[in-house]
N, C-alpha and C positions, 0 to 999 in steps of 0.2 A: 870355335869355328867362326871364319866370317866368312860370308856371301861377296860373292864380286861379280859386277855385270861387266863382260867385253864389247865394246863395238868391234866385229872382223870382219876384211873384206878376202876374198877368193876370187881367182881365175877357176870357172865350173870345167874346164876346156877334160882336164885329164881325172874327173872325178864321179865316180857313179852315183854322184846326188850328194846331198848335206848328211843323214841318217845311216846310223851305222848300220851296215851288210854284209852277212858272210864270206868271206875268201873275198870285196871287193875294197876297191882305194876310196875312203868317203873322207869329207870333210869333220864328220865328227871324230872319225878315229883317229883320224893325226892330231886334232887339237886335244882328243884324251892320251892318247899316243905319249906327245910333250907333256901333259900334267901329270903323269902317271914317272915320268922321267923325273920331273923335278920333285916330285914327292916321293922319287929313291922306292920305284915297283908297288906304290900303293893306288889303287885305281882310284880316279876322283870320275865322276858323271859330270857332262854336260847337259844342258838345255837348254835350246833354242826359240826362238820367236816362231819357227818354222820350218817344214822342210823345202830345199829347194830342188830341183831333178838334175841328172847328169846333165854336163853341160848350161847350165843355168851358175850366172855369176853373182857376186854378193859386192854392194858396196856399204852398205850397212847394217849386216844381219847381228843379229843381239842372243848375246847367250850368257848364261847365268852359272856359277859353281863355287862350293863351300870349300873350303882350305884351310888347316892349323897353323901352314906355315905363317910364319911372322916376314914379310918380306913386305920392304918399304914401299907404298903404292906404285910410286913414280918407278920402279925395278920392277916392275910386273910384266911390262908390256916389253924390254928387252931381255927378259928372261925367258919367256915365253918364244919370243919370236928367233933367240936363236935354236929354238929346238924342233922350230915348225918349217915345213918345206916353204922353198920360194913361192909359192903357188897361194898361201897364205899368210894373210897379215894379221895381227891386234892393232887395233889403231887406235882406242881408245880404254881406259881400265877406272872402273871406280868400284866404291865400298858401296853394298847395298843392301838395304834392309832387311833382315831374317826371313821375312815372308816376301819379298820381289821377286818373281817368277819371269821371266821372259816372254815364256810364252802367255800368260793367264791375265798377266797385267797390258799386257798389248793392248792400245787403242785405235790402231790403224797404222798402214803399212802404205808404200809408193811402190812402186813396181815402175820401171821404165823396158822399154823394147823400142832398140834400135834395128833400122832398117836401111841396107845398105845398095841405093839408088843406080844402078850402072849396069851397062850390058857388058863389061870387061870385068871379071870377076878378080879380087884383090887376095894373093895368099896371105896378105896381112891382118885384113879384116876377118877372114872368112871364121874364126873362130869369138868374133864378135860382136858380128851383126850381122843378119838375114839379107842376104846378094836377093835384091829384087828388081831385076831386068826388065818388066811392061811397064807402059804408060801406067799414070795414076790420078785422077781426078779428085784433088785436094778437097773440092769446093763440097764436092759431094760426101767425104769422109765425113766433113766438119759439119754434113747438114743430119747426120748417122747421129754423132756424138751426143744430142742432148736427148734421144730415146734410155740411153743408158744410162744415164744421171739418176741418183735416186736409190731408193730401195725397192731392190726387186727380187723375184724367183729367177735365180741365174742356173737353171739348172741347165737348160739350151745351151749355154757355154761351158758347161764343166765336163770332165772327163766320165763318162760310162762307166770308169774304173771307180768310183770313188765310192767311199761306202757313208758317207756323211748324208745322214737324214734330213737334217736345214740345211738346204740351197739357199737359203733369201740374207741377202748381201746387200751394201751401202757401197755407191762408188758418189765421192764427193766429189771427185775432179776429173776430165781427162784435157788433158792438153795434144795438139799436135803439132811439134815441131820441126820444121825443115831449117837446116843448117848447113847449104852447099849441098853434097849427094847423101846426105844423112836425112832420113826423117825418125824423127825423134817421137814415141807415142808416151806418154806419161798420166800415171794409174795414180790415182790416192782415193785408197775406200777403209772400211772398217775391218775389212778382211778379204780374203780370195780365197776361191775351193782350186780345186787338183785341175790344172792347166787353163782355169778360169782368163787369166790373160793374154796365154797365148792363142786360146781361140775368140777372144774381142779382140785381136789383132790380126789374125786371120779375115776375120767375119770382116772388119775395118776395111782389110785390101779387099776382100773382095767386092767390099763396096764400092771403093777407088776403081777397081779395074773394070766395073759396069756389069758382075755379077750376082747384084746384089741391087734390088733398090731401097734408099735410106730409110723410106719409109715404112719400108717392112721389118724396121728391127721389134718393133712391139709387139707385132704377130708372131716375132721369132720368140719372143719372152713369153708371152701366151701359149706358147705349145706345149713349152716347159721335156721336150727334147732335143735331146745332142745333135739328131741329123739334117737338123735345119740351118744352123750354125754354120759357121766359114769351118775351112782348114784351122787344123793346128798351126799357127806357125812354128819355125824352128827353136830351139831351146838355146842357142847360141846369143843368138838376140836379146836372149832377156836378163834382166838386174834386181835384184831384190836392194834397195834403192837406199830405202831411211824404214825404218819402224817406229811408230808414235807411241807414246807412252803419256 
């Protein structure tokens, strides 16, 4: 048996999440789907870095699975990909250590969420970036940004759904990028819980849009509840980006 790690990226658009789902279309089951195809009906498992939600896109999510076949590396990723819908790619393939895990060896992860600036809404973008029509005060976004820096109890930003007992997370970076009517927000921490940045993205605009003041992101960390927090943003907008190992 050898172990191989994939870099895959996905369109999230027509998918009910990364994690496989009864009776629904998920990104793990097409990629076991194809493995299961080229090992001629024998189920191989995948594992992931992570899950991501319906609608939420991948451009460097990482996944891990053991294989008898004898198939030359560089034949991995066209073997693969012609058995996988257009909707997903392998874009990268190597040999990895017995014990490499995806998930467990993860060191941090980037997250990006794009937001999409215009009061004429695009059927182009619409399924990849967040149409956001109001005025938005950059200056005051960026004065938000350095409350979040750090290691914190992000429970305020996580989903009520989640059943994860430590909340306390590491965001080393955010950046905020405007590029024409794109504003671009960009995540690098140690990890994320269950809708963790789409509601600092939320929280973010609504700071921009003057329902929020900046300085009250550390009183929103101090409550350590969800109904302090912004909106969820939309799950279109967002990108599971690079994973750090």
């Amino acid at each position: 048996m050898q172990r191989y790690k994939c870099i895959i990226s996905y369109d999230g658009t027509q998918f009910a999440g990364y994690q496989v789902q009864p009776n629904k279309r998920t990104v793990q089951g097409e990629v076991e789907k194809a493995l299961r195809k080229l090992h001629k009906d024998i189920d191989v498992k995948v594992s992931a870095s992570g899950r991501t939600d319906a609608g939420v896109h991948a451009r460097g999510q990482v996944i891990h699975f053991d294989s008898p076949l004898k198939i030359p590396l560089e034949k991995w990723e066209v073997a693969l990909n012609t058995l996988l819908p257009e909707d997903i790619a392998i874009i990268h393939t190597e040999m990895a250590a017995d014990d490499f895990h995806a998930r467990f060896d993860a060191k941090g992860k980037e997250y990006r969420y794009f937001v999409y600036r215009s009061l004429q809404r695009s059927p182009f973008k619409r399924n990849y970036a967040y149409q956001y029509p109001y005025s938005l005060d950059i200056k005051k976004v960026n004065e938000a940004v350095p409350f979040l820096i750090g290691e914190h109890d992000f429970t305020s930003f996580c989903s009520a759904k989640t059943d994860v007992v430590d909340k306390v997370r590491e965001i080393r970076k955010i950046e905020v990028v405007e590029e024409g009517d794109m504003l671009i927000f960009r995540f690098v921490g140690n990890g994320f819980l269950y809708n963790m940045v789409r509601i600092l993205v939320g929280t973010l605009l609504g700071v921009g849009a003057g329902d929020i003041s900046p300085g009250s992101i550390p009183d929103i960390l101090e409550k350590r509840d969800r109904v302090y927090a912004g909106k969820t943003a939309p799950a279109q907008g967002l990108y599971l980006w690079e994973v750090h190992y």
